[in-house]
N, CA, C and O atoms as a GROMACS GRO file, in nm:
protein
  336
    1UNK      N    1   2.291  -7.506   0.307
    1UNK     CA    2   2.217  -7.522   0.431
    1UNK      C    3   2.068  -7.541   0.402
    1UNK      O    4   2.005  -7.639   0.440
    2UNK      N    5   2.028  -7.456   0.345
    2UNK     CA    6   1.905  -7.489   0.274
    2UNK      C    7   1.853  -7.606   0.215
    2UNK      O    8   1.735  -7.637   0.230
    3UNK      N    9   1.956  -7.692   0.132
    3UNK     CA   10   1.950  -7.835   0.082
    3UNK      C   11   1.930  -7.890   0.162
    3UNK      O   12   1.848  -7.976   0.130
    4UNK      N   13   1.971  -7.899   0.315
    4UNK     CA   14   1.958  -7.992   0.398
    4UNK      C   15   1.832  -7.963   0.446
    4UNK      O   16   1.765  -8.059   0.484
    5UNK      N   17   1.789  -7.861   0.451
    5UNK     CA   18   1.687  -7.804   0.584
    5UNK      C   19   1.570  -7.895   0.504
    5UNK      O   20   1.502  -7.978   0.563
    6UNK      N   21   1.554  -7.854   0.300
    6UNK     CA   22   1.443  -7.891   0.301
    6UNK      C   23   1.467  -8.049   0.220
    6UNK      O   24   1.398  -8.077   0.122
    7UNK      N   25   1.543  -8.120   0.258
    7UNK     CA   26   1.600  -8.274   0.254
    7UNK      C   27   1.569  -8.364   0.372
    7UNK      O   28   1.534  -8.482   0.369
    8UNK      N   29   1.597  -8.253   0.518
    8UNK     CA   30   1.504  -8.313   0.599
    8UNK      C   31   1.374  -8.279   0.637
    8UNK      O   32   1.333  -8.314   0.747
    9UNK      N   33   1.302  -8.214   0.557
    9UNK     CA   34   1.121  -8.167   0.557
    9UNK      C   35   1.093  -8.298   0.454
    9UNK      O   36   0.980  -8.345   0.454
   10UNK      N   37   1.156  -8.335   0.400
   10UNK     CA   38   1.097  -8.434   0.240
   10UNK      C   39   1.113  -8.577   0.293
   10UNK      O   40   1.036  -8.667   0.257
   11UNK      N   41   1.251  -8.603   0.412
   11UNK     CA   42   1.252  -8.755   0.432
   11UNK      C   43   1.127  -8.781   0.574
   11UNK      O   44   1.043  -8.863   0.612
   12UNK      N   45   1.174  -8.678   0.605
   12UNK     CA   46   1.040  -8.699   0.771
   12UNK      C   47   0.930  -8.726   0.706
   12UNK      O   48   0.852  -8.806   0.757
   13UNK      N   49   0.900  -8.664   0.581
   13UNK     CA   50   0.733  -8.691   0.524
   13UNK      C   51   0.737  -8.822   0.484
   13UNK      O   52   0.639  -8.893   0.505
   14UNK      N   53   0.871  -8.882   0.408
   14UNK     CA   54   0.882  -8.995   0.324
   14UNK      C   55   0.890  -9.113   0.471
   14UNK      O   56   0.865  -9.231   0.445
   15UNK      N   57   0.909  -9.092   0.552
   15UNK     CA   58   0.927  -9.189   0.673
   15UNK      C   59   0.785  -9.173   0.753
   15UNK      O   60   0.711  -9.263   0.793
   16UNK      N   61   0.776  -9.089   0.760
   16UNK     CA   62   0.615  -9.070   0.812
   16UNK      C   63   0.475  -9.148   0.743
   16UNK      O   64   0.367  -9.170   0.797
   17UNK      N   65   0.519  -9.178   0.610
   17UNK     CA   66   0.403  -9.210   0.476
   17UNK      C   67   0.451  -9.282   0.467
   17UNK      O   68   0.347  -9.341   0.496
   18UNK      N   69   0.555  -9.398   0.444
   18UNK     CA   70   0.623  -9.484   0.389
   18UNK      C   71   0.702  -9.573   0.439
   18UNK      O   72   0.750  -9.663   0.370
   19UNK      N   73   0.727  -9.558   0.576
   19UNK     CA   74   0.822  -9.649   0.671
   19UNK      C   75   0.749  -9.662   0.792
   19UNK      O   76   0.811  -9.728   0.876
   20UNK      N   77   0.675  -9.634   0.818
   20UNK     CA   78   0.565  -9.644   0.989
   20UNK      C   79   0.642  -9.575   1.051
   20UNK      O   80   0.649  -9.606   1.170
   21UNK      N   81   0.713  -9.479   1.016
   21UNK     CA   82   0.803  -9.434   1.141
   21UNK      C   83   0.982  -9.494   1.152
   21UNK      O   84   1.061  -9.458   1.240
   22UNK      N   85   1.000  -9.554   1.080
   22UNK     CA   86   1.113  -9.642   1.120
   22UNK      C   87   1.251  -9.526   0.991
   22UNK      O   88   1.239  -9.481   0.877
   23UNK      N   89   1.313  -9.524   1.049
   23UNK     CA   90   1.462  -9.471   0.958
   23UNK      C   91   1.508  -9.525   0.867
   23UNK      O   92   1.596  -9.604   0.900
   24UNK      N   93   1.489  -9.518   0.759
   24UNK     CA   94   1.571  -9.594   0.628
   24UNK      C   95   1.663  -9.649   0.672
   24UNK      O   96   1.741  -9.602   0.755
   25UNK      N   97   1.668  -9.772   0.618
   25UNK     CA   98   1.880  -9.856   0.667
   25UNK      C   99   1.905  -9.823   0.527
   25UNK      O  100   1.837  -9.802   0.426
   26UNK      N  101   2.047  -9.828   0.563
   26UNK     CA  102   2.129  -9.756   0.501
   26UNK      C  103   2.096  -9.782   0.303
   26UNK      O  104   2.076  -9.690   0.224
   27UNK      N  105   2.098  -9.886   0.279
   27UNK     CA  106   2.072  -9.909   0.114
   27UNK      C  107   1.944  -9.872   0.064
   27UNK      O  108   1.928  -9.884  -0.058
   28UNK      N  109   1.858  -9.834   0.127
   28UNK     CA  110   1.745  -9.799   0.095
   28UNK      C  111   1.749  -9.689   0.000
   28UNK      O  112   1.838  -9.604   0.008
   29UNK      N  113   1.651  -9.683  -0.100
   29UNK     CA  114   1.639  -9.614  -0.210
   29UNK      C  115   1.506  -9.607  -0.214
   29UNK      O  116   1.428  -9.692  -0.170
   30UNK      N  117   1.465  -9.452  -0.294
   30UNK     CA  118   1.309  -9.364  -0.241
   30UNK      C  119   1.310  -9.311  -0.356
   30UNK      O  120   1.425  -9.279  -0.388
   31UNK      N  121   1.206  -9.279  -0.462
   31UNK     CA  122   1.151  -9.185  -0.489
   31UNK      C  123   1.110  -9.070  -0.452
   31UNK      O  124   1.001  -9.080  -0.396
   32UNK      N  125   1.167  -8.917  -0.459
   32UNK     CA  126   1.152  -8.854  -0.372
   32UNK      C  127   1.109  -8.738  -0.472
   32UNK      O  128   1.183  -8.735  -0.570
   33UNK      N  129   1.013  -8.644  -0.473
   33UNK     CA  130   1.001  -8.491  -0.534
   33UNK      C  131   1.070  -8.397  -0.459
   33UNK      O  132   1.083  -8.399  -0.337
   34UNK      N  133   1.113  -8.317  -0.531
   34UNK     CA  134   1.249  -8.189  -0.453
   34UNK      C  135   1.307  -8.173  -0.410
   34UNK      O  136   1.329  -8.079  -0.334
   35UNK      N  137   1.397  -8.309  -0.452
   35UNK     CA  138   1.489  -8.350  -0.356
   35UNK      C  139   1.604  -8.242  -0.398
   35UNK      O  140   1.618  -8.147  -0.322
   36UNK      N  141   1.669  -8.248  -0.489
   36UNK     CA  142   1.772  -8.160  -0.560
   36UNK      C  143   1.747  -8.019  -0.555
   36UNK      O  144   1.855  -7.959  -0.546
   37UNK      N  145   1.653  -7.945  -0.557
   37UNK     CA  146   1.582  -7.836  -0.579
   37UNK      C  147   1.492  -7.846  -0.525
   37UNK      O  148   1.451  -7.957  -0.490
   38UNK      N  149   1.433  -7.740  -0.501
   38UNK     CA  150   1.259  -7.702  -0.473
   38UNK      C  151   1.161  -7.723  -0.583
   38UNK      O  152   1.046  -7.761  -0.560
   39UNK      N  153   1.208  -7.698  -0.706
   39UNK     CA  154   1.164  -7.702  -0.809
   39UNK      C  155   1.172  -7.847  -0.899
   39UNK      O  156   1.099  -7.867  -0.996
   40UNK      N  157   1.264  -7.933  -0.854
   40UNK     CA  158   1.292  -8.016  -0.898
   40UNK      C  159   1.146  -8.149  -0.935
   40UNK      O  160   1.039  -8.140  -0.876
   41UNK      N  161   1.171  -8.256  -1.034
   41UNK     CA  162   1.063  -8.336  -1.010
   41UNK      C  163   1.150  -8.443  -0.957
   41UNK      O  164   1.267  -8.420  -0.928
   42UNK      N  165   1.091  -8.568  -0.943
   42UNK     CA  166   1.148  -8.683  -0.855
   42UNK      C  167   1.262  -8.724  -0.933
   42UNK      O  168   1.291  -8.731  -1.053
   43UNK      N  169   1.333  -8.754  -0.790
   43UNK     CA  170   1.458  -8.814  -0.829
   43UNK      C  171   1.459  -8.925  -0.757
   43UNK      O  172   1.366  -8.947  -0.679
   44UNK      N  173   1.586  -9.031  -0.774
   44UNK     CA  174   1.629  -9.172  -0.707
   44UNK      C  175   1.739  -9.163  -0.606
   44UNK      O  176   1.856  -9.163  -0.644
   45UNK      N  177   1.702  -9.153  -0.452
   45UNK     CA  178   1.799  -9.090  -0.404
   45UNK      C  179   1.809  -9.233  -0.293
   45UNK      O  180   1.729  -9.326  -0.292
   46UNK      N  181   1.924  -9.217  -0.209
   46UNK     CA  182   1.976  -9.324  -0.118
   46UNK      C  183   1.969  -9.267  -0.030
   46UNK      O  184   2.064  -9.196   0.001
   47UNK      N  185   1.834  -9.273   0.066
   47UNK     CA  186   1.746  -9.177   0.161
   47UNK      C  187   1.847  -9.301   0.307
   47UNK      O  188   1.887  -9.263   0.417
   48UNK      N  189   1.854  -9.374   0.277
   48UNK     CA  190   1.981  -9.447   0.431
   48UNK      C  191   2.103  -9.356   0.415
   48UNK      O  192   2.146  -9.274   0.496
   49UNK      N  193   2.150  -9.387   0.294
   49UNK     CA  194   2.314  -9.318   0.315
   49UNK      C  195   2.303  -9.180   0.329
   49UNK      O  196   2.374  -9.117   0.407
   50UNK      N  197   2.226  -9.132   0.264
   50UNK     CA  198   2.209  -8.981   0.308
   50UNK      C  199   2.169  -8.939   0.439
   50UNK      O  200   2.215  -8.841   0.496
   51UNK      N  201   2.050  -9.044   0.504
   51UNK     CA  202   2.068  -9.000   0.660
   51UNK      C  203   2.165  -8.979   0.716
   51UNK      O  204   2.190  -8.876   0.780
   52UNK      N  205   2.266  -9.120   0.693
   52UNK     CA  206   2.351  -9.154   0.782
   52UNK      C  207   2.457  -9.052   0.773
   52UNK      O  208   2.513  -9.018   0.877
   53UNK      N  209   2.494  -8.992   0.644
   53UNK     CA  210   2.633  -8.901   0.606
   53UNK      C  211   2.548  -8.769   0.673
   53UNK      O  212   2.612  -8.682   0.733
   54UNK      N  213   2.418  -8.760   0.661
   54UNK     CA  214   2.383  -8.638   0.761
   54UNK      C  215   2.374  -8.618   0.937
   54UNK      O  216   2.359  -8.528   1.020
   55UNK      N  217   2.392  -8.755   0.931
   55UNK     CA  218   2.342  -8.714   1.072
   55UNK      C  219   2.463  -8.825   1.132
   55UNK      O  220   2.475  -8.814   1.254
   56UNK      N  221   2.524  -8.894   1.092
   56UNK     CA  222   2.654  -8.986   1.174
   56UNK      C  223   2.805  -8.900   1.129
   56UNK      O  224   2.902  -8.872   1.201
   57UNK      N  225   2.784  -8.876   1.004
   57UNK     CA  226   2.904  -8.882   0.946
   57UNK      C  227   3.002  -8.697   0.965
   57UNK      O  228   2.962  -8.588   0.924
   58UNK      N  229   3.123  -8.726   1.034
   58UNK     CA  230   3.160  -8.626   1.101
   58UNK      C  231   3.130  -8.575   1.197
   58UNK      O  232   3.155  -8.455   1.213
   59UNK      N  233   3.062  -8.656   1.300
   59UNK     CA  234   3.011  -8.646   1.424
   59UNK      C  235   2.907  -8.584   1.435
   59UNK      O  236   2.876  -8.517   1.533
   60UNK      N  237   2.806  -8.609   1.280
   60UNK     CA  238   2.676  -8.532   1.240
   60UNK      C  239   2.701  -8.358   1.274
   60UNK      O  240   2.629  -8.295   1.352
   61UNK      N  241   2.822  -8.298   1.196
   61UNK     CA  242   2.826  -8.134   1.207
   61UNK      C  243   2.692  -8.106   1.125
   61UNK      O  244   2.601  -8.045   1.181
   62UNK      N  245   2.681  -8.145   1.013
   62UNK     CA  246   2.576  -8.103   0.914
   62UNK      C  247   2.430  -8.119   0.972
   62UNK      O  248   2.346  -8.044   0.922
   63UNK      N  249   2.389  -8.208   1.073
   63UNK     CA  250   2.298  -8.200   1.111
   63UNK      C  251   2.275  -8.085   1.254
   63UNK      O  252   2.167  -8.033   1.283
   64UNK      N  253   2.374  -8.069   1.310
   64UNK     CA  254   2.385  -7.962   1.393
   64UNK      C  255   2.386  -7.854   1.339
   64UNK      O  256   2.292  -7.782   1.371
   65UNK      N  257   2.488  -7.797   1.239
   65UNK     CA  258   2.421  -7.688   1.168
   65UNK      C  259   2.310  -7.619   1.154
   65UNK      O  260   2.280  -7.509   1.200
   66UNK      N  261   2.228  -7.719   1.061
   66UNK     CA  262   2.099  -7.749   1.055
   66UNK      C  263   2.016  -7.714   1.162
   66UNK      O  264   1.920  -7.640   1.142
   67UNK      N  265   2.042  -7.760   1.278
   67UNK     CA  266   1.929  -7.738   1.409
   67UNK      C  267   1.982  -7.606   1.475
   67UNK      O  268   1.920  -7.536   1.555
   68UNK      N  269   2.111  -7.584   1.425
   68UNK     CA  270   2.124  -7.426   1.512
   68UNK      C  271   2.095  -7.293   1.408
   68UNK      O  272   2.125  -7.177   1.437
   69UNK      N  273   2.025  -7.336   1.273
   69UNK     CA  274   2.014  -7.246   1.192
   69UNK      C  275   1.865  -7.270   1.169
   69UNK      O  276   1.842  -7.172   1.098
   70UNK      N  277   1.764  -7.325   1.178
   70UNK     CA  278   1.720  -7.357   1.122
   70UNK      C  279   1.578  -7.275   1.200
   70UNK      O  280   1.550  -7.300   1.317
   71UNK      N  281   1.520  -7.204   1.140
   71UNK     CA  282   1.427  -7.073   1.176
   71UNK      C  283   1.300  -7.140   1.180
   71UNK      O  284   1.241  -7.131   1.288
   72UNK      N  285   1.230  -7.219   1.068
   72UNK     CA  286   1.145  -7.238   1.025
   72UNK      C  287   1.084  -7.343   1.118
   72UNK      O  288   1.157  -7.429   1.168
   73UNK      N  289   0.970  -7.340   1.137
   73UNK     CA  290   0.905  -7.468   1.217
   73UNK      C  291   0.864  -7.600   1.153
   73UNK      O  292   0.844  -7.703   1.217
   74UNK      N  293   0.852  -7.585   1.000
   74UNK     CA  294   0.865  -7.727   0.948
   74UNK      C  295   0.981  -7.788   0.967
   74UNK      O  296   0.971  -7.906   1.003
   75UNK      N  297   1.088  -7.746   0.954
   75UNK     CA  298   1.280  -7.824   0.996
   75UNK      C  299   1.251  -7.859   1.128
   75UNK      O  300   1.208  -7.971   1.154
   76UNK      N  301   1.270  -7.781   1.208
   76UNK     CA  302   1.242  -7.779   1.350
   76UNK      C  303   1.160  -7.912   1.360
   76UNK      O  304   1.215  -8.013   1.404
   77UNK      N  305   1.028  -7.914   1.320
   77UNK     CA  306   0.917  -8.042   1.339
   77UNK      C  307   1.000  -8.185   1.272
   77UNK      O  308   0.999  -8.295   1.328
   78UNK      N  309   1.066  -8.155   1.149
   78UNK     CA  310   1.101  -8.258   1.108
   78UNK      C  311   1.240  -8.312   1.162
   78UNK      O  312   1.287  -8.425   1.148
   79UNK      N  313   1.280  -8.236   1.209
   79UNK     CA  314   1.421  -8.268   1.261
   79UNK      C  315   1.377  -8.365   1.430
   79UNK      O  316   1.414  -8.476   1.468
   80UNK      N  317   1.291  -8.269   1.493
   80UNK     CA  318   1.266  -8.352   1.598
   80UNK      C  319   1.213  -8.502   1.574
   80UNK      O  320   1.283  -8.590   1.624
   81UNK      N  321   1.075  -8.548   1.491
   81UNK     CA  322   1.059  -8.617   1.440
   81UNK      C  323   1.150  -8.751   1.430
   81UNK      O  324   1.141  -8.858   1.490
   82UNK      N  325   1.209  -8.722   1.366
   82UNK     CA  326   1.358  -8.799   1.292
   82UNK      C  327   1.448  -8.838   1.413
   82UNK      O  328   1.529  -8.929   1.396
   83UNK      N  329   1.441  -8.778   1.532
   83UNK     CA  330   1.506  -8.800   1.613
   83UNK      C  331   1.438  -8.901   1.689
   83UNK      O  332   1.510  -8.999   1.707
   84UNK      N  333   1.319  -8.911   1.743
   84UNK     CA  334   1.254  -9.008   1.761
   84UNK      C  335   1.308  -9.151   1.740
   84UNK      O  336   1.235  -9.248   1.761
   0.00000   0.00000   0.00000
């Protein structure tokens, strides 16, 4: 749960800085820091398919999860965000 929470704090920033706002389509590929970990350094991740399996795929449970767990006001900010 945590992976996700701070997976979507890292793409809202990466869409915020890097897309004008607009949602990765689906093949899109990002350079991303912490993505895997908190600790992690950058990795090559598929920031479309990963939206999409988060937030389409299974009638987006994983992203609901997410918004009914999610304490912190950076998730919260970035989740709304993203919804936009």
């Amino acid at each position: 749960m945590e992976g996700d929470s701070r997976r979507v704090r890292i793409l809202a920033k990466y869409v915020r800085e890097t897309c004008d706002g607009r949602l990765p389509r689906r093949n899109d590929l990002a350079e991303l820091a912490g993505w895997e970990r908190e600790d992690a350094g950058v990795a090559r991740v598929r920031v479309g398919q990963w939206w999409y399996d988060f937030s389409k795929k299974n009638d987006g449970v994983r992203q609901k999860r997410v918004e009914e767990s999610a304490r912190d006001e950076a998730t919260q900010q970035a989740l709304q965000y993203l919804a936009q």
